[in-house]
C-alpha positions in Angstrom: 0.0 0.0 0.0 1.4 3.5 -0.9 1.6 6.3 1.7 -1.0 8.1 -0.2 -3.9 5.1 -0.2 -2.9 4.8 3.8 -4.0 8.1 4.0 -7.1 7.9 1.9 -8.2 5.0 4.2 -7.7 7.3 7.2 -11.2 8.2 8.6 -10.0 9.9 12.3 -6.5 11.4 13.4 -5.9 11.2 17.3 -3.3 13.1 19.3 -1.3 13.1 21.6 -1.3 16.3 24.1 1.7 17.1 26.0 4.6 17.4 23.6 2.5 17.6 20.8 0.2 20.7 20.9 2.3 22.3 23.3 5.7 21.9 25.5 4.8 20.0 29.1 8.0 20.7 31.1 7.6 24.3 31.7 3.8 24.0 32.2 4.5 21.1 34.6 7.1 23.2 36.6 5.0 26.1 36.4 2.4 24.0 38.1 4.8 23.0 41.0 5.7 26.7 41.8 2.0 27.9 41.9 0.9 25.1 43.9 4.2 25.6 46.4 3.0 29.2 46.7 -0.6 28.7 47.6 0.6 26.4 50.2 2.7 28.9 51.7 0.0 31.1 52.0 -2.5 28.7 53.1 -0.9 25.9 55.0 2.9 27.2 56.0 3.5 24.5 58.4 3.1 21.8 55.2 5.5 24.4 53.1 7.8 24.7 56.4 7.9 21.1 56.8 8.4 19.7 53.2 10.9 22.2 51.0 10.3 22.2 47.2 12.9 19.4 46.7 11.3 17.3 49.1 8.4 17.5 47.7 9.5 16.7 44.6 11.0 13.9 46.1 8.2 13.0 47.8 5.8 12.3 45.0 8.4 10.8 43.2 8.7 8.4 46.1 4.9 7.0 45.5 5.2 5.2 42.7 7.0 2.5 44.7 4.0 2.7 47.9 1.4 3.7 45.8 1.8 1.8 42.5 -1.7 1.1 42.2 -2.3 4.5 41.0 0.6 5.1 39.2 -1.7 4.9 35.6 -3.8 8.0 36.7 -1.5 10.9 37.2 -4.8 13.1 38.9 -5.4 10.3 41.5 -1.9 10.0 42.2 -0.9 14.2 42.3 -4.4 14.2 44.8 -2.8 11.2 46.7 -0.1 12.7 47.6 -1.7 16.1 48.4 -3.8 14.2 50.8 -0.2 12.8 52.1 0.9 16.1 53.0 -2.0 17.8 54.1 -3.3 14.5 56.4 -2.7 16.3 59.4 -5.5 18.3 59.2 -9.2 18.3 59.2 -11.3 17.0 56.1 -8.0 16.7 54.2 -9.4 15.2 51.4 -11.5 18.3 50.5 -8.3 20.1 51.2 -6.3 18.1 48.9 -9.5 18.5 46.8 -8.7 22.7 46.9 -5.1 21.8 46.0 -5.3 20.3 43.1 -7.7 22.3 41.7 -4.9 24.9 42.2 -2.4 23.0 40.7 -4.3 21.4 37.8 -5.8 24.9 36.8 -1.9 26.0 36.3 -0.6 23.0 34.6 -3.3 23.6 32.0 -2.1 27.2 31.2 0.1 25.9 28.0 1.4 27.7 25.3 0.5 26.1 21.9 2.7 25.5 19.2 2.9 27.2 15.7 0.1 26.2 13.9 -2.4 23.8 16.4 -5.9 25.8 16.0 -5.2 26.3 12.0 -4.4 22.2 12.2 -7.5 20.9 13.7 -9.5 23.6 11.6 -8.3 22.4 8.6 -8.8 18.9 9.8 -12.6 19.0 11.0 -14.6 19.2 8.5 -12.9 16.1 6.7 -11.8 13.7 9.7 -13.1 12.8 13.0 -11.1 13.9 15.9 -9.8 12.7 19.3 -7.0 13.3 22.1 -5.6 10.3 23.5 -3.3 11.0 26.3 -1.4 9.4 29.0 -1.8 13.1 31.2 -4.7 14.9 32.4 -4.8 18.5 30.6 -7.3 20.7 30.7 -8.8 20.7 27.0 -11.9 23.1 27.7 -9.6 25.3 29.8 -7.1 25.2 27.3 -9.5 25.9 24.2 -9.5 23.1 22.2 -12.2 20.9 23.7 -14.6 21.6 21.0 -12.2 20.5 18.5 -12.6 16.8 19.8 -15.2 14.1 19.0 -13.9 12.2 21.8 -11.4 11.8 24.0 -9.4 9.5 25.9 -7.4 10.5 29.3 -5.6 7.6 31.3 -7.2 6.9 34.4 -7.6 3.5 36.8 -9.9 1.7 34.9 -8.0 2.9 30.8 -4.7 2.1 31.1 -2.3 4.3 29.8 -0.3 4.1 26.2 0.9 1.7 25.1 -1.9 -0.1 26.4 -4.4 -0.6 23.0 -7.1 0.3 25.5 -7.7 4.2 24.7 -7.0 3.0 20.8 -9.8 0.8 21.2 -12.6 2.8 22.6 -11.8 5.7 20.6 -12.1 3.5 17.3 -15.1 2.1 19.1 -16.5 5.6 20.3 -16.1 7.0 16.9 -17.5 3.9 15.4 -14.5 2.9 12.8 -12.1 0.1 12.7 -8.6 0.7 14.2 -6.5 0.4 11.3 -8.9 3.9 9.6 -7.0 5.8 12.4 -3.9 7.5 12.0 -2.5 8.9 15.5 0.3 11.2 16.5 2.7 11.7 19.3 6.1 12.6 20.0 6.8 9.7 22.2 8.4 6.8 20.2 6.7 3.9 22.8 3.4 5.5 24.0 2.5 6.7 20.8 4.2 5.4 18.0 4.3 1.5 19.5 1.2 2.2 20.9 -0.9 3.5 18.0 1.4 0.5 15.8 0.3 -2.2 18.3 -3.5 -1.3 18.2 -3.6 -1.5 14.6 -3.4 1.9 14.0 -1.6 4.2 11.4 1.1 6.6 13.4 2.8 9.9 12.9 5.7 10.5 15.0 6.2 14.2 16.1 9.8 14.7 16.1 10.4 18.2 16.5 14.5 17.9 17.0 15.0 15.5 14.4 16.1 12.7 16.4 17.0 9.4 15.1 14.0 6.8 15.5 15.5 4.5 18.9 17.0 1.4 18.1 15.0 -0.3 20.6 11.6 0.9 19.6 12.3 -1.8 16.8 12.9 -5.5 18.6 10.8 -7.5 16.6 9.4 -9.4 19.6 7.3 -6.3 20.8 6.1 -5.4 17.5 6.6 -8.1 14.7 9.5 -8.7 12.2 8.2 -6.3 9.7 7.9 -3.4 11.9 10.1 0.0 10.5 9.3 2.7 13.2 6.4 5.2 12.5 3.9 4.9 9.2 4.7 8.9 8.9 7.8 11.5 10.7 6.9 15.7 10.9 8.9 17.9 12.5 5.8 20.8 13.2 1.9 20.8 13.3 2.1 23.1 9.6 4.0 19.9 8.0 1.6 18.0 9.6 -1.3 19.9 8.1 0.5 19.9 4.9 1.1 16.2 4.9 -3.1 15.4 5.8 -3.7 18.1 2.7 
């Protein structure tokens, strides 16, 4: 099959969020500072206790004795807010009040060159989805609307490269899993991922790495895997490639 009749065949594009629309570290560490802050204002004695790094640490430290919720990274962040508020009263609500702190922060992202003119271009001709491993934002960040469905790792949808969030999105937008092409930056979460569920994948690679030798044992994804269907290195190439 030519590239060209694998992307005829294509009836919905999913994406990947963080990484993809727009760059997660300095959202991520924005985040961390805001919600630091507001706990120094409301709750010093948690901010005198537990220094930034330690906190860090801290977190870091549960997944190994909280692994259970290591696939939702809400339940977890709300764990361990609930960790370091348990001292006082109703602390869950508190933890509650703290999230909502920090997840309102994490969502203020700046979007890469060319995201709204993408999924404008693409809506009217291809049904759209997000399938993500984090927990963005998507109204707050303005592209909800964009989306016929999507698909956020939680307990109960385990996180790429799992198929599961390839499979209820095909099944959600009603179309077999081989009529959707998905793209991400990450060579195992989204480009083994979206390969492994039957899917057609576009890896984002911005810096123009070289595609990981071991994203290509054949024992994970079959002797006649090559790495991604499709490479770009910005959303326009990627608009101009779906064009």
């Amino acid at each position: 099959m030519t590239q060209t009749s694998k992307l005829a065949a294509v009836r919905a594009v999913s994406f990947d969020l963080d990484d993809t629309f727009w760059d997660c570290a300095p959202a991520i560490i924005k985040a961390e500072e805001t919600l630091y802050a507001w706990l120094e204002n409301h709750y010093p004695e948690v901010a005198l206790k537990h220094s930034r790094e330690a906190m860090l640490e801290l977190r870091a430290q549960m997944y190994q004795t909280h692994p259970h919720l290591k696939t939702d990274v809400s339940m977890m962040r709300k764990a361990f807010l609930q960790l370091i508020l348990q001292d006082h009263d109703n602390s869950e609500q508190r933890a509650a009040d703290a999230f909502a702190v920090f997840y309102r922060a994490r969502s203020e992202v700046v979007l890469y060159e060319g995201t709204h003119e993408l999924l404008n271009a693409l809506k009217p001709t291809h049904k759209l989805a997000a399938i993500t491993n984090g927990n963005a934002d998507l109204q707050l960040i303005g592209l909800e609307h964009y989306f016929d469905d999507i698909q956020l790792a939680n307990l109960d949808n385990p996180p790429k490269p799992a198929s599961d969030m390839f499979d209820a999105c095909c099944n959600n937008l009603g179309i077999r899993n081989d009529q959707l092409l998905h793209v991400g930056d990450n060579p195992e979460t989204d480009v083994i991922g979206g390969h492994l569920a039957g899917a057609l994948t576009v890896w984002f690679n911005q810096t123009g790495e070289p595609w990981p030798d071991t994203m290509s044992v054949p024992d994970i994804c079959g002797p006649d895997f090559r790495g991604p269907d499709f490479e770009v290195s910005s959303l326009p190439e990627l608009q101009s490639l779906l064009s």
